[in-house]
C-alpha positions as MATLAB code, in Angstrom:
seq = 'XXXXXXXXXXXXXXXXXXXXXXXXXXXXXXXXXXXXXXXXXXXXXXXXXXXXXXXXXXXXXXXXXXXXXXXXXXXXXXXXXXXXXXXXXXXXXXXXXXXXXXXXXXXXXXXXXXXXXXXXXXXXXXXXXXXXXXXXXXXXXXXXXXXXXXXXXXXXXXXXXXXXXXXXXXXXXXXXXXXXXXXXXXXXXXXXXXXXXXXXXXXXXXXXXXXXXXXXXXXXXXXXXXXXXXXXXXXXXXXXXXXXXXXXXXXXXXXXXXXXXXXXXXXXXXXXXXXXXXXXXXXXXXXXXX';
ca = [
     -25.560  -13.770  -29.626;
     -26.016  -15.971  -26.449;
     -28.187  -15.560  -23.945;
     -25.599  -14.422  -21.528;
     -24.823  -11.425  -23.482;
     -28.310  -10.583  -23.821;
     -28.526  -10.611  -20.306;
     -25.934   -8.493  -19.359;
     -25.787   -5.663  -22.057;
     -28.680   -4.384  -20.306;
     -26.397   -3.536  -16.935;
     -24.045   -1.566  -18.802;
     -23.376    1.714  -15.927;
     -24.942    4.727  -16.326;
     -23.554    8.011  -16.223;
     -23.865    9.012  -13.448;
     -22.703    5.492  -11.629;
     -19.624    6.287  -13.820;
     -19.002    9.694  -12.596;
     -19.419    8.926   -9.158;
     -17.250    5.708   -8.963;
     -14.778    7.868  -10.342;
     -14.831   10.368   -7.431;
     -14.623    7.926   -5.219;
     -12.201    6.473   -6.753;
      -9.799    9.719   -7.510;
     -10.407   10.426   -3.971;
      -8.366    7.269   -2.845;
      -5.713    8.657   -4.896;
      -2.551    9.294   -2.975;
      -0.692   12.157   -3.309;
       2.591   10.265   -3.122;
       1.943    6.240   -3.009;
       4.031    4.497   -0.633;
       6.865    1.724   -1.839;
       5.056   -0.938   -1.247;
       2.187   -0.011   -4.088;
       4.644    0.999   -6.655;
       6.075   -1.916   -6.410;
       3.164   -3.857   -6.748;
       2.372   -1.771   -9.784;
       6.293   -2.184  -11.467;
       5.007   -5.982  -11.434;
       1.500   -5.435  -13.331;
       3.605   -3.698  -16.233;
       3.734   -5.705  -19.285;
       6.574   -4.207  -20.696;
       6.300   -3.427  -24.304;
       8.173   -3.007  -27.489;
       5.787   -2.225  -30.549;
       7.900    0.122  -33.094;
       8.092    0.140  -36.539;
      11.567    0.254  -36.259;
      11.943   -2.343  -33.511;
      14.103   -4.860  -34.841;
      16.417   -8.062  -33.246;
      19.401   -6.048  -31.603;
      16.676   -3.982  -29.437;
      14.447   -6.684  -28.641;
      17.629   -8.478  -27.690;
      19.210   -5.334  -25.401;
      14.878   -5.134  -24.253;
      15.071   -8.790  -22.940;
      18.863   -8.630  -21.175;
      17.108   -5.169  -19.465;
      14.539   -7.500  -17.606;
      17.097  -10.148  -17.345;
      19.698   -8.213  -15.439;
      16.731   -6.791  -13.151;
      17.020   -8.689  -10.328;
      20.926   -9.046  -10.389;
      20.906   -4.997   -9.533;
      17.621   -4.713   -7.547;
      16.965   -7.523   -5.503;
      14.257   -6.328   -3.341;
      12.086   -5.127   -6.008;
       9.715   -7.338   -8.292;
      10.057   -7.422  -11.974;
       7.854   -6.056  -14.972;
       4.966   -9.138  -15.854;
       5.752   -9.656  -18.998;
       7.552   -8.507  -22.290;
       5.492   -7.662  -25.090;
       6.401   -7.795  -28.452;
       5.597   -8.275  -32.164;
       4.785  -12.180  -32.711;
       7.911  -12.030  -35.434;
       9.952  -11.283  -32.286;
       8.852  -13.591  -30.074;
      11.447  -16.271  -30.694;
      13.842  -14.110  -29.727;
      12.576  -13.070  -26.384;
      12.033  -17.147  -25.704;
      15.484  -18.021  -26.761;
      16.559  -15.205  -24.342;
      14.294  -14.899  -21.470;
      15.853  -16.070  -18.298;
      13.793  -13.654  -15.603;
      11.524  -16.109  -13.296;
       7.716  -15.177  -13.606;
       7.611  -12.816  -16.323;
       5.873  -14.155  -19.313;
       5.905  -13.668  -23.190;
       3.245  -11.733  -24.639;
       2.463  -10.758  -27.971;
       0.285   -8.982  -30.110;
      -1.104  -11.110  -33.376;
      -3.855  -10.906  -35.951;
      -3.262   -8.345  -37.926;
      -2.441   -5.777  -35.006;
      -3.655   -2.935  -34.305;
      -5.753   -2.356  -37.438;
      -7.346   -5.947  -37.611;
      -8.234   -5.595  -41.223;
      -7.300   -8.681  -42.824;
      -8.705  -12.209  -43.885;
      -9.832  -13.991  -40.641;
      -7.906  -16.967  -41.489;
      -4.495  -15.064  -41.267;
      -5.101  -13.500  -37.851;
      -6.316  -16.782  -36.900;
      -2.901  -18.198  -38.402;
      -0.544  -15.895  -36.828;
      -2.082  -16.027  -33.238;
      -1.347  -19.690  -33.222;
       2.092  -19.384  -34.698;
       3.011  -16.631  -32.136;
       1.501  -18.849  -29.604;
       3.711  -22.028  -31.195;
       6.421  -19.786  -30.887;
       6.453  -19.052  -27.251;
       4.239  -16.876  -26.847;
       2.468  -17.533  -23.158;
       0.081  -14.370  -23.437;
      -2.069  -13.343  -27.163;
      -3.259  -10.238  -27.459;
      -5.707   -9.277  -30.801;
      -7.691   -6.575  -31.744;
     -11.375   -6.876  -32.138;
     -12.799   -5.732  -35.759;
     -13.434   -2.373  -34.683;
     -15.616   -1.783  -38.114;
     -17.120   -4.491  -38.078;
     -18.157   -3.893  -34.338;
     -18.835   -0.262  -35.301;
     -20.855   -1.703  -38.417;
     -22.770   -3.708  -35.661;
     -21.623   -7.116  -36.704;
     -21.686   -8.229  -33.398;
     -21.483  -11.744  -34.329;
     -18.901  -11.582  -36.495;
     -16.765   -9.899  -33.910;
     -17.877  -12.801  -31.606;
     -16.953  -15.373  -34.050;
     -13.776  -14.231  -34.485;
     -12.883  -13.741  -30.982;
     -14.332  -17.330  -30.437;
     -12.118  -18.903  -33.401;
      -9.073  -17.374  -32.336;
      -9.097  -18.712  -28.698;
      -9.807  -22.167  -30.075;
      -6.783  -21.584  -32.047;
      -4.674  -20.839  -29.167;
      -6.038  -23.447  -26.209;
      -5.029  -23.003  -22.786;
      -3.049  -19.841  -23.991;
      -4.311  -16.247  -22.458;
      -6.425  -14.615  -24.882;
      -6.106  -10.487  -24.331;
      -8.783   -8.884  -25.960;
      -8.037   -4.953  -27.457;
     -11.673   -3.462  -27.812;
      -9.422   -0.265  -28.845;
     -12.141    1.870  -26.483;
     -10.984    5.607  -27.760;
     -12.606    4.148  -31.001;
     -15.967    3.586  -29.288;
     -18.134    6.916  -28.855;
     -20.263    5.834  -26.093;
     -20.590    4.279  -22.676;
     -22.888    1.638  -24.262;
     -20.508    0.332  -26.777;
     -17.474    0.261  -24.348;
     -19.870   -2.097  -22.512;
     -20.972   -3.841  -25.325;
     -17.761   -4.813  -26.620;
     -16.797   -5.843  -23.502;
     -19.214   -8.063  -22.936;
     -19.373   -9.948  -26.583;
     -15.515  -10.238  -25.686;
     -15.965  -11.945  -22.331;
     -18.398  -14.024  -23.584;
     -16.403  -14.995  -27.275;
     -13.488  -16.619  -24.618;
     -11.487  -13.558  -23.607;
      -9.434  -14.247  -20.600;
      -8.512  -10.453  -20.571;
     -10.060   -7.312  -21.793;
      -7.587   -4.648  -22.711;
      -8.669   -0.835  -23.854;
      -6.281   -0.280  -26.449;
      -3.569   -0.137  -28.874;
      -1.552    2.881  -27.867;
      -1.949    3.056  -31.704;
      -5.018    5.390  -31.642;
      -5.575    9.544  -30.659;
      -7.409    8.133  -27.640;
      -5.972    5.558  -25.847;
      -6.779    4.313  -22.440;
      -9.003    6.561  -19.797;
     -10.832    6.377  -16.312;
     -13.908    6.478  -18.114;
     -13.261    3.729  -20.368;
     -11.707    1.517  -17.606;
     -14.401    2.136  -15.710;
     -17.234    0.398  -17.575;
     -15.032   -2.227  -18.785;
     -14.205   -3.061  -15.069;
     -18.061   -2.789  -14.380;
     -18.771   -5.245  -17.427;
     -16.037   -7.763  -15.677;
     -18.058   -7.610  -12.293;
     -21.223   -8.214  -14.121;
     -19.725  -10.915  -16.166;
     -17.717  -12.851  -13.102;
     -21.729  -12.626  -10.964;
     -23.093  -14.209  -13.842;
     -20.302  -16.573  -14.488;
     -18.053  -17.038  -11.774;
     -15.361  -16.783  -14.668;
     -12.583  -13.907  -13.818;
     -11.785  -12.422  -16.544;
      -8.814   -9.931  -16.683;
      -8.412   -5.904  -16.902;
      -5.667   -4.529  -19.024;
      -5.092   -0.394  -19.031;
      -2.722    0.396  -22.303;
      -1.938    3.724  -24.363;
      -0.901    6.791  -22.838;
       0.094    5.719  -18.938;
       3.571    6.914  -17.834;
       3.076    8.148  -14.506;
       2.960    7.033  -11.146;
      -0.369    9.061  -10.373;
      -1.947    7.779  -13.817;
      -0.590    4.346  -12.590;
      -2.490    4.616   -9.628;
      -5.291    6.092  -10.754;
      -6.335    2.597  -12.844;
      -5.263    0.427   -9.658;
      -8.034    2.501   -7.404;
     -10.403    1.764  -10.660;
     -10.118   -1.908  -10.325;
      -9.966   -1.857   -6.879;
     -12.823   -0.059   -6.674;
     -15.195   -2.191   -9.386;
     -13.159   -5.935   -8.692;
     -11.631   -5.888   -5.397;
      -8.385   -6.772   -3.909;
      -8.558  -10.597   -5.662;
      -7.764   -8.468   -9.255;
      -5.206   -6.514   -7.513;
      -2.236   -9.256   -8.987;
      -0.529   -9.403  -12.437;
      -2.870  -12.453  -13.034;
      -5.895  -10.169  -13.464;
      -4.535   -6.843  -13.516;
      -2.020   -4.976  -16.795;
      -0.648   -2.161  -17.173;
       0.895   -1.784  -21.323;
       3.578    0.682  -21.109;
       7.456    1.221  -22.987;
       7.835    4.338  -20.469;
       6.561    3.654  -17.327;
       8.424    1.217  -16.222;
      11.301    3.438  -15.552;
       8.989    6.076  -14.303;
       7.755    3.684  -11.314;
      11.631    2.273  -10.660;
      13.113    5.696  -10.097;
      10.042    6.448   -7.710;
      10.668    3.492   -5.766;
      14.609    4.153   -5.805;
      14.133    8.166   -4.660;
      16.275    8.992   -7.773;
      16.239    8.508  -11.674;
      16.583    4.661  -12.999;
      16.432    4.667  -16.854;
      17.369    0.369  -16.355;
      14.319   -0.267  -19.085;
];
């Protein structure tokens, strides 16, 4: 491991910083958040589409929803991006006609990341060649948990040579992780592997994302941007479909990052649901448009 990491696994928060950053930040929680932020948080949504049973005709009807978006609500920002499964991607690129939301999609083997290294390596770069603007790959949770550290790191750090200038979303799939310490820790060998984002999870797991967890990884990001001067992105996935539980991750990163990771260019939020959630809040009456 480099020296960097060495460095700043020993600032990983403590409990008590956690708890009480998370007062403070619950406490900025509004009871009913005005327009203006749920719109701001519609346009941090990646928008995503990971089923078994997805297949062409509803990544096709996915795609015309955040086409058509602007056509019958002018006024209000669109999602950030569509997220799909890299065998789906040239669909949404033949497709996609929405200005400034972006292709995402999930490669290497996701969301169990138990495979040869070469083949995750191999898809991320043809989802990538495919259109895909935005990667996002699961770290080797076992080997993580099996504290390989440097095999997660090599990994990470193959893959984003792989894919170039492409954004590199790292999964660390944090309901996996028992402790504060590891949260940070695979944070941090992330970051310093090439991640451009850190993301908490799958959606795929019992836990997915939560304050706590968001929390420290936003703390690791501060750390790692002090350090570095390198911003490196925050995504929240797995179990958000409220406005309040929106809102709740926006005061987080507020809170730890500050109002310059307050844009879709630091800032996710992985949802199927909650995009139609934060629309009919916004309209003052039920939008299923998503």
């Amino acid at each position: 491991m480099t020296k960097l990491y060495e460095k700043l696994i020993k600032s990983c928060p403590t409990e008590s910083e956690i708890r009480n950053g998370l007062k403070k930040t619950a406490s900025a929680v509004p009871d009913r958040p005005d327009k203006h932020l749920l719109m701001k948080i519609l346009n941090l949504i990646d928008l995503t589409s990971l089923n078994t049973t997805d297949n062409k005709s509803q990544i096709l009807r996915l795609t015309g929803t955040v086409n058509s978006f602007k056509s019958r609500f002018s006024n209000i920002p669109n999602v950030a991006a569509i997220c799909v499964y890299p065998n789906f991607v040239p669909v949404v690129k033949e497709k996609l006609t929405a200005k400034n939301v972006r292709i995402s999609s999930v490669a290497g083997a996701f969301p169990s990341s138990q495979t040869f290294r070469t083949i995750k390596v191999d898809e991320c770069k043809m989802a990538k060649d495919n259109g895909a603007e935005e990667i996002e790959t699961v770290i080797p949770v076992g080997s993580f948990l099996g504290t390989d550290y440097a095999f997660v790191a090599e990994e990470i750090r193959e893959i984003k040579k792989a894919i170039g200038d492409t954004t590199l979303k790292v999964i660390i799939e944090s309901g996996l992780l028992v402790s504060r310490e590891l949260i940070f820790k695979a944070s941090t060998i992330a970051m310093d592997a090439g991640a451009d984002f850190i993301k908490t999870s799958t959606g795929k797991t019992n836990i997915s994302a939560t304050p706590e967890a968001a929390f420290i990884m936003c703390q690791a990001i501060s750390d790692f941007y002090s350090e570095t001067g390198i911003k490196v992105g925050f995504k929240a996935s797995g179990g958000i479909v409220t406005a309040a539980e929106a809102f709740t991750y926006y005061q987080i990163v507020n809170y730890c990052l500050g109002d310059e990771w307050l844009n879709n260019n630091y800032f996710r939020i992985g949802s199927s649901r909650l995009a139609n959630n934060i629309l009919s809040e916004i309209a003052g009456e039920r939008h299923d448009h998503f």
